[in-house]
C-alpha positions, 0 to 999 in steps of 0.5 A: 103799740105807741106811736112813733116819734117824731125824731129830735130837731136838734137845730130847735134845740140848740137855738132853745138853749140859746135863747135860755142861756145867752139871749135873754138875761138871767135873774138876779137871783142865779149869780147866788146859787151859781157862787154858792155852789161854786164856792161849795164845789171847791170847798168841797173837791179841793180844800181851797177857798174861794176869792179873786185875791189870790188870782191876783197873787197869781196873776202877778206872779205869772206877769213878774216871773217872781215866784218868790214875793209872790205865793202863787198856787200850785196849779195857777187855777185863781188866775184862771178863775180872775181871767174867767171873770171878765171873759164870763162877763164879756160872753154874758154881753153877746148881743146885748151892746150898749158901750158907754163911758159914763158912770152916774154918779163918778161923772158928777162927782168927777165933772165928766172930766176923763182924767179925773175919772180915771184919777178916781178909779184908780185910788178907788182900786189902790184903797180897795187893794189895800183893804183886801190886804188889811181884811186878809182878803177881798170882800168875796172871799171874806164873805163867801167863804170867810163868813160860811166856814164860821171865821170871825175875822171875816164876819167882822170884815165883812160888817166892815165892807157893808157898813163902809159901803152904806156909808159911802153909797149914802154920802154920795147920793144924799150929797148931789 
């Protein structure tokens, strides 16, 4: 005959999973299997591909009401994917606050100065914009799905985005 056991504390449990999942930082590692997988998934279930650009043509078309200029997908489930990406990034932060407007390398570059920053950041998103349009798509979607199912087009975008970003990366911090 066994033992009885002990019954499950469960109030240990969920303070373990917490700890696991929300308190402690995850390595850098688990946001690759997770997109991998995400993108499989949906590859796999619903035919669709992965990408945030897409959630923006359907974020816009929920703002404008304009469903004609906009192409949006039928269930609106990239706008739902984009509004998830800063709410994930939002619940992966509980607990571990540390607001700050400073942005390294941006400050130098900017002097500090919060209208400069901003004048920045905004043909920074301008040009990103339109290069996702250019590429036919953002550097995610290219290089996630676009280089996965074998496209040629994505791969050169993407060798486009890495050799850009080298470049980029290299003038601003060879420079200052």
């Amino acid at each position: 005959m066994n033992p009885p056991h002990e019954p499950i504390q469960w109030k240990l449990v969920f303070i373990n999973l917490w700890q696991l999942l929300i308190a402690y930082p995850w390595p850098w590692w688990s946001a690759g299997i997770g997109l991998g997988l995400t993108a499989l998934g949906l590859a796999w279930y619903t035919g669709r591909r992965l990408g945030v650009t897409g959630g923006f043509e359907d974020a816009c078309a929920v703002i404008s009401k304009d469903e004609i200029t906009y192409t949006s997908s039928p269930s609106r489930w990239k706008f739902w994917f984009i509004l998830g990406l800063p709410l994930g990034g939002f619940l992966a932060n509980i607990g571990h606050w540390g607001w700050t407007l400073t942005f390294g390398r941006v400050d130098a570059i900017t002097f500090g100065n919060i209208f400069f920053k901003a004048l920045w950041l905004l043909v920074g998103g301008v040009l990103i914009g339109f290069g996702a349009r250019w590429a036919g798509g953002c550097t995610s979607g290219n290089t996630i799905m676009g280089v996965s199912l074998g496209s040629k087009m994505s791969i050169l975008a993407t060798l486009a985005f890495m050799a850009a970003g080298i470049l980029i990366t290299n003038i601003l911090f060879k420079a200052l």
